[in-house]
C-alpha positions in Angstrom: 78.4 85.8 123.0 82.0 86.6 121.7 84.1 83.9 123.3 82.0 80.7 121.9 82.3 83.3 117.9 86.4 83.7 118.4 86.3 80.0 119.0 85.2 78.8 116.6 86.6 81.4 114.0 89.8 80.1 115.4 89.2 76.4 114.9 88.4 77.2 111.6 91.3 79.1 110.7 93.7 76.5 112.0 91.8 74.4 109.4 92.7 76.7 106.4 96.5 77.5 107.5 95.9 81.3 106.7 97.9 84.0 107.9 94.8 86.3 108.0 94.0 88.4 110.8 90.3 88.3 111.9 88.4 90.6 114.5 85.8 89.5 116.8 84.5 92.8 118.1 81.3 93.3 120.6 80.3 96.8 119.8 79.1 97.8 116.1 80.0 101.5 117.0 83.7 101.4 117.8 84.3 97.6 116.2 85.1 99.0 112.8 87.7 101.5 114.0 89.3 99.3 116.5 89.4 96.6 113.7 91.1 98.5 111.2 94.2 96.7 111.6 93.1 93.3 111.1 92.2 91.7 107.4 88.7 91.1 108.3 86.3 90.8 111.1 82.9 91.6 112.1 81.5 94.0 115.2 77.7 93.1 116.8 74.8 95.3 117.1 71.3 94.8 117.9 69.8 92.0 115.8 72.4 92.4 112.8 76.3 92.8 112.9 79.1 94.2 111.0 81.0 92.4 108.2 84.4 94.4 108.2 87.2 94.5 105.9 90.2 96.6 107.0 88.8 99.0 108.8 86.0 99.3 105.8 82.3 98.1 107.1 81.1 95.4 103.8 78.1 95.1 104.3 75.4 94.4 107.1 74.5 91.2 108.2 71.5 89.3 110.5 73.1 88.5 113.5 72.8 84.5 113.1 74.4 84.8 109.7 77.4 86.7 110.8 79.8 83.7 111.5 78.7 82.3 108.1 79.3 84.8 106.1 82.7 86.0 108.0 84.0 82.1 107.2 82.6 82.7 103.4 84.9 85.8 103.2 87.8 84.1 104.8 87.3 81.6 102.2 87.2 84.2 99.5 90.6 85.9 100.6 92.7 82.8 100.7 92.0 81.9 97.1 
C-alpha cells in the first residue's frame, strides 16, 4: 500500500532536514523510468521491490525490507 510507504518516508525525512528527492512508485516495470528524476526511490513488484537510485535500479529487495533499506540509503546520502 503506497500511501501508508510515502508517509512515513515523509515523516522520516522531515526528521533528517534533507533536500533529497525520494520516489514511492507502485509498478516495478515503469517505476524506475518514471523515477529517474528523483535522488532515490523504490518501485514494488510481486513479493520483492526496487531500490532505485536516479533512474539506476540498486539492487532488489523483499518487499517487507523495502522501507528499511530505502531509509538506510537516505541515511547513506546525507552523510
Amino acid at each position: 500500500d503506497l500511501i501508508p510507504i510515502a508517509k512515513e518516508i515523509e515523516d522520516f525525512l522531515n526528521t533528517i532536514n534533507s533536500n533529497i528527492t525520494v520516489a514511492i512508485m507502485g509498478c516495478a516495470v515503469n517505476g524506475p523510468g518514471e523515477a529517474k528524476h528523483a535522488d532515490i526511490g523504490i518501485a514494488g513488484g510481486v513479493n520483492e521491490g526496487l531500490l532505485i537510485k536516479k533512474g539506476e535500479i540498486i539492487r532488489k529487495v523483499k518487499q517487507d525490507d523495502i522501507v528499511d533499506e530505502l531509509k538506510k540509503e537516505i541515511i547513506k546520502m546525507t552523510k
